[in-house]
C-alpha positions in Angstrom: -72.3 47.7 -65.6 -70.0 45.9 -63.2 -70.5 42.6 -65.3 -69.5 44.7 -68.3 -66.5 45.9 -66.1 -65.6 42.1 -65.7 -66.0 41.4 -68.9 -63.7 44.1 -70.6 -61.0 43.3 -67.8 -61.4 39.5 -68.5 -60.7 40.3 -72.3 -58.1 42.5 -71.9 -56.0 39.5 -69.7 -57.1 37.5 -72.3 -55.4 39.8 -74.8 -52.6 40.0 -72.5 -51.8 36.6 -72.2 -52.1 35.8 -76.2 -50.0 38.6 -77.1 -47.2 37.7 -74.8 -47.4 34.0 -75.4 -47.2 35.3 -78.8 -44.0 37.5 -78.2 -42.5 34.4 -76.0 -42.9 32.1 -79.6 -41.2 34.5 -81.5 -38.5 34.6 -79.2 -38.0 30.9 -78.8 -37.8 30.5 -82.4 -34.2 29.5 -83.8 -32.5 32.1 -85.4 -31.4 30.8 -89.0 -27.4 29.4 -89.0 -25.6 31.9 -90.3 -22.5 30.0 -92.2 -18.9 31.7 -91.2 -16.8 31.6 -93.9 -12.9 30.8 -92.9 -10.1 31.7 -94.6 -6.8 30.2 -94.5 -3.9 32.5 -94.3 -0.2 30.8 -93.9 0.8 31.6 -90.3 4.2 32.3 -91.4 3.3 35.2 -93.8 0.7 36.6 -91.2 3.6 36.4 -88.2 5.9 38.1 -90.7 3.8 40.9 -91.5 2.9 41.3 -88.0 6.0 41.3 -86.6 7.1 44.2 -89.5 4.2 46.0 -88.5 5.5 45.7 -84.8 8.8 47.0 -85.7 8.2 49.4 -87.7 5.7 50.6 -85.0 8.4 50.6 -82.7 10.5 52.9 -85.2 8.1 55.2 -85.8 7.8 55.7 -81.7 11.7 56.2 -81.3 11.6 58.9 -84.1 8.8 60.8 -82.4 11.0 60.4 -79.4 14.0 61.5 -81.3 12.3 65.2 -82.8 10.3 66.1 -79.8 13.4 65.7 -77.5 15.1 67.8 -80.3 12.5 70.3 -80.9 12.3 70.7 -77.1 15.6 71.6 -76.7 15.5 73.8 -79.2 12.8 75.8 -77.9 15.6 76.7 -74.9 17.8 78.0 -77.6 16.1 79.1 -80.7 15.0 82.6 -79.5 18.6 83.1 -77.7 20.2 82.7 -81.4 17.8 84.4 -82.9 18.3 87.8 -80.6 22.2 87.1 -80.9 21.5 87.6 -84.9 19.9 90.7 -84.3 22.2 91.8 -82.2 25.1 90.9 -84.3 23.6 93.1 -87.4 23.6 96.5 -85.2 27.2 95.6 -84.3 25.7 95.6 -80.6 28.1 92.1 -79.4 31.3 91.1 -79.6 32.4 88.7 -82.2 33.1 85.7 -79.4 29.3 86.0 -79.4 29.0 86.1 -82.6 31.2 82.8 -83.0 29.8 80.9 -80.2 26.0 81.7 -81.6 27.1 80.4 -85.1 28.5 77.6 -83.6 25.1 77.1 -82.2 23.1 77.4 -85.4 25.6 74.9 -86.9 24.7 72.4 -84.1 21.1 72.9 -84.5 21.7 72.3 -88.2 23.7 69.4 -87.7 21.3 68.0 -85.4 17.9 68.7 -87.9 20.2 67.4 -90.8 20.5 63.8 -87.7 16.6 63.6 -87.4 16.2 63.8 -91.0 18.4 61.0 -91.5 16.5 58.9 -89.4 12.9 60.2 -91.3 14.2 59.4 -94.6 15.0 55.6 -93.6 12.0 55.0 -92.0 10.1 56.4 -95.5 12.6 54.2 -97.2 11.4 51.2 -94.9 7.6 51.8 -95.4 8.1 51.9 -99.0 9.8 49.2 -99.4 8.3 46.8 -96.4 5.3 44.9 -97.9 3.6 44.9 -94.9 4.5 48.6 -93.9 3.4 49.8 -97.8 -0.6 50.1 -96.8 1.1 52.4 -94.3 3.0 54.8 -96.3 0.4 57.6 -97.0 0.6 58.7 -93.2 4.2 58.5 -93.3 5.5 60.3 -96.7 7.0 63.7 -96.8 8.0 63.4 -93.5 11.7 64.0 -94.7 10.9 66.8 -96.9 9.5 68.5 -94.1 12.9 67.9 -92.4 14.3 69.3 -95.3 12.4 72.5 -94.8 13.3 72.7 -91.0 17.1 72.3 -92.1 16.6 75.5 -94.9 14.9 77.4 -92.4 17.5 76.9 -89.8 20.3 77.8 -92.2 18.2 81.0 -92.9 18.0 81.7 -89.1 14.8 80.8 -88.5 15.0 78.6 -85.8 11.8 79.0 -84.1 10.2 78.4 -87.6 12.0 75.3 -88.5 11.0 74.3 -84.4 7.6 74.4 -85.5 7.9 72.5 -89.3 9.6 69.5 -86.8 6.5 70.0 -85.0 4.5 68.9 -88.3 7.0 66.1 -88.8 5.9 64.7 -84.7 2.4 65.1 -86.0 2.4 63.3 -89.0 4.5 60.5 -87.3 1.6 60.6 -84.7 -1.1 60.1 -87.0 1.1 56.9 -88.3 1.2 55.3 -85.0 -2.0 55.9 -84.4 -2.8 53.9 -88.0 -1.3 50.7 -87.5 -2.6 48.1 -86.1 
């Protein structure tokens, strides 16, 4: 029995060794050459490209900077002129107030009417950039929602056209995040 033992161990190291010498072969031999293919590109168009992509990156960041410093201030004053409103329908203030909080919804106007400025040439600039025009789908309608903001200001909606803004910060976001 205890030759039999032997036996079966001595086969089994046997085994052993032929598989992994086996195993050792097959990872020894050479990989087939796999052929890169290289394309040439002129440097000059692919430094151009980049460097639009760069700057109109750096565009879109400033005009995210631009409408959440605006929508931010806004959030301090859009619920102030929208309670002055109220107010001023059930005859409650005087008409200084009344004045002064018009004056306010004009500058919040003016201001929406600023970023969208800025949102409609940077759309301009994506469409007509060759290397921005891959890039356009994130970026379009950003000024229309602007324009949506502005009409809900003017119909005193202020927190409402705060939170359209918020879409335009969002889709500007999403651009960003898209190029390269």
């Amino acid at each position: 029995m205890d030759n039999k033992l032997n036996s079966a161990i001595k086969f089994l190291v046997i085994i052993l060794c032929v598989t992994t010498f086996v195993w050792t072969a097959n990872a020894q031999k050479k990989k087939p050459a796999t052929t890169k293919k290289t394309t040439t590109t002129a440097p000059a168009t692919t430094t151009l490209n980049t460097a639009e992509i760069k700057a109109g990156a750096d565009k879109v960041s400033i005009q995210i900077k631009n409408v959440s410093k605006f929508v931010y201030l806004l959030g301090g004053i859009a619920r102030t002129i929208e309670d002055l409103d109220k107010e001023a329908k059930t005859r409650k203030i005087s008409q200084t107030a009344i004045d002064a909080n018009n004056k306010n919804k004009q500058a919040v106007i003016q201001g929406i009417q600023n970023i969208r400025a800025g949102l409609v040439a940077l759309e301009i600039e994506f469409r007509t950039k060759p290397a921005l025009r891959n890039y356009q789908f994130q970026i379009s309608g950003i000024s229309d929602l602007a324009a949506n903001a502005e009409d809900q200001a003017a119909n005193g909606q202020i927190t409402e056209s705060g939170k359209t803004l918020l879409l335009v910060i969002e889709k500007l976001s999403d651009t960003l995040v898209a190029l390269p």
